[in-house]
N, C-alpha and C positions, 0 to 999 in steps of 0.2 A: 513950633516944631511939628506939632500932631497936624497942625493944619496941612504944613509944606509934605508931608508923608502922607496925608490924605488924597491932594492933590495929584502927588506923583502918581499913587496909583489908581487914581479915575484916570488920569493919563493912558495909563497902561492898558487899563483896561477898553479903552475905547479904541486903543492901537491894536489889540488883539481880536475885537470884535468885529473894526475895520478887515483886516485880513483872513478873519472867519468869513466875512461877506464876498472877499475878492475872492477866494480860494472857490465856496460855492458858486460864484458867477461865472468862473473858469472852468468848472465839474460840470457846468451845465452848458455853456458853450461845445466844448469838446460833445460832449451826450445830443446836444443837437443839431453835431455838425458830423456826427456818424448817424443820428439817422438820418439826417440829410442825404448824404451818400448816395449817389447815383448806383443801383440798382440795375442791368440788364436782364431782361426774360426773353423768352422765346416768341416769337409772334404767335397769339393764339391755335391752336389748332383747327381743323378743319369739322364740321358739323356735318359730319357722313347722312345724319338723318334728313337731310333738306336735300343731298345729291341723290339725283337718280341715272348718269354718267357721267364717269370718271375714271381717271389712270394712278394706281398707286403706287408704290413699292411694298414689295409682300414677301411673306416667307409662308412657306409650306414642306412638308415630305411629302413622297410617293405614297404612304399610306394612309394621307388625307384625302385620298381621291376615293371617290365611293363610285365605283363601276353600276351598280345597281341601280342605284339612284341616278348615277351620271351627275353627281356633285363635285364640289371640291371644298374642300375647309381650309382658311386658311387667317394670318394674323396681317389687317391693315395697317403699315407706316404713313409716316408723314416727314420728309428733312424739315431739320431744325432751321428754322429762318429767324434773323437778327433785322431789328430797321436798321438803318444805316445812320439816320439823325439821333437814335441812341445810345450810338455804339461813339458818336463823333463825343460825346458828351463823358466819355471815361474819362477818369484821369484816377492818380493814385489813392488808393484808399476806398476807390468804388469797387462792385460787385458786378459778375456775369453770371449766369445758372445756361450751364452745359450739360444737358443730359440728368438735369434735377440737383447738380452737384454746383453748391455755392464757389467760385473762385473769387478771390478778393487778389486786386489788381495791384499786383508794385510796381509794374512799370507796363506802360501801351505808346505804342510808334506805330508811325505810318509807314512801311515797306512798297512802293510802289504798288499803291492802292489796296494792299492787305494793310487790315490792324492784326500785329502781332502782340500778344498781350503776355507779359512774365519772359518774355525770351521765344514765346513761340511753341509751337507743336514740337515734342522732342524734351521740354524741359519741365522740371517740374513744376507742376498749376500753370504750365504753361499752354496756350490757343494762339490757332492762329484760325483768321477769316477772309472770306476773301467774297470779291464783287458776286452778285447775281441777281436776278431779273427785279426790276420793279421799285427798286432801292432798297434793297435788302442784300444781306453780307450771310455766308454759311459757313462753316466749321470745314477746315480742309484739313483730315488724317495725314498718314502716313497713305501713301498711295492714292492721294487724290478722294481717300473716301467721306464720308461725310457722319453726322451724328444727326438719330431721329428719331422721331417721337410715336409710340404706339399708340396706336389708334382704338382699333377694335376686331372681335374675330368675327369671322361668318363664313359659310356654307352656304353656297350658290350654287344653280343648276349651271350646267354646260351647255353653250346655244348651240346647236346643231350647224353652226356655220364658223364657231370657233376656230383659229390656230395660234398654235405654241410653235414661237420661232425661237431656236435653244444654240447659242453661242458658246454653252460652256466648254465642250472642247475647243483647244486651240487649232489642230489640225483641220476641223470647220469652217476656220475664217475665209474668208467675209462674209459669207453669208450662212454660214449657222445652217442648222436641219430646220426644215419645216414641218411639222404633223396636224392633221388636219382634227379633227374632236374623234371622228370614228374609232382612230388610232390612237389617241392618247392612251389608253390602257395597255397596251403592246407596246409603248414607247417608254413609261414608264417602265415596266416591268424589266426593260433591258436596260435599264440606269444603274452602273455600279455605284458601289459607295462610296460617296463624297458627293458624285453628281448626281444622287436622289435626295438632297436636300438644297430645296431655293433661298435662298439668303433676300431679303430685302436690299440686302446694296448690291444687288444685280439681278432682283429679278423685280418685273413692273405688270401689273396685272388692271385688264380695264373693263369694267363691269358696265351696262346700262341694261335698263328693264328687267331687273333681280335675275340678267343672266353674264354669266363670263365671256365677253364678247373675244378678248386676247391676252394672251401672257407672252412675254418676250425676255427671255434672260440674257444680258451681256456675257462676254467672258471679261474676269477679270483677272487682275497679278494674284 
């Protein structure tokens, strides 16, 4: 009898040990199938130190403009760009980083060439993307706007050949005011408020040889 009750419970015991082992190989599966997890980042940013011409998106006010000097100070964008081979590789359970902000994906479709991720732009943790140059996919708002990544600031001289071609009223369109560099500080200074502050998702500013060669602001909704 001692024997058979011996036996039983090495039995036991090795049934329990069993499923202590299967429970840990499942705790670790799961653990390294979330890190696994497809991961989406932003395409690198742009290494402003190595350009010496280029066109950005930028934001400034009017009283970043240093008449004295004939500077302007102002903060370098860059739009958020997606590969397109990384974005094909979502599926549920992975991650995107928008704007620095983890979204973890419960549902991604194909909409006629957008990925709509979570239900889309409009819903909560919801994106949506869409095509753009070179096989890369960008962040498309509400109004067509985009999501982007801060660069860096600077304070650049004004090339005496400079123009600001400025869309922001609508009664301007099509072709916006033109001011030539002489003038910007009388142009400025006649800007009410609202339109003395440039917004990087409409205004684009191109610098070569450490000087401001144009700034061009769209109108936007």
């Amino acid at each position: 009898m001692i024997k058979r009750i011996a036996l039983i419970l090495l039995s036991c015991a090795v049934l329990f040990a069993f499923a202590g082992c299967s429970d840990n190989k499942a705790n670790e599966q799961n653990g390294s199938e979330q890190n696994d997890a497809v991961k989406v980042m932003p395409l690198p940013a742009t290494d402003l130190s190595t350009i010496d011409d280029a066109t950005l998106p930028v934001s400034f006010s009017v009283s970043d403009y240093n008449a004295e000097e004939n500077t302007l100070a102002f903060t370098a964008y860059e739009m958020e760009l997606f590969d397109a081979v990384e974005l094909s590789q979502l599926t549920e359970g992975s991650s995107i980083f928008v704007e620095g902000s983890e979204i973890i994906v419960d549902s991604v479709e194909d909409e006629d060439g957008s990925v709509v991720i979570n239900g889309g732009v409009g819903e909560e943790n919801g994106v949506t993307l869409i095509p753009n140059d070179g096989g890369t996919y960008r962040v498309q708002l509400f109004d067509d706007y985009a999501t982007y990544t801060q660069l860096a600031n600077f304070e650049l001289k004004i090339a005496d050949t400079m123009t600001l071609n400025d869309c922001f009223d609508y009664n301007t369109l099509p072709d916006g005011v033109t001011v030539s560099a002489a003038d910007l500080g009388t142009y400025f200074a006649s800007l009410e408020e609202g339109a003395n502050t440039f917004s990087y998702q409409s205004t684009t500013l191109r610098f070569a040889n450490g000087e401001i060669q144009s700034i061009e602001r769209i109108w936007t909704p």
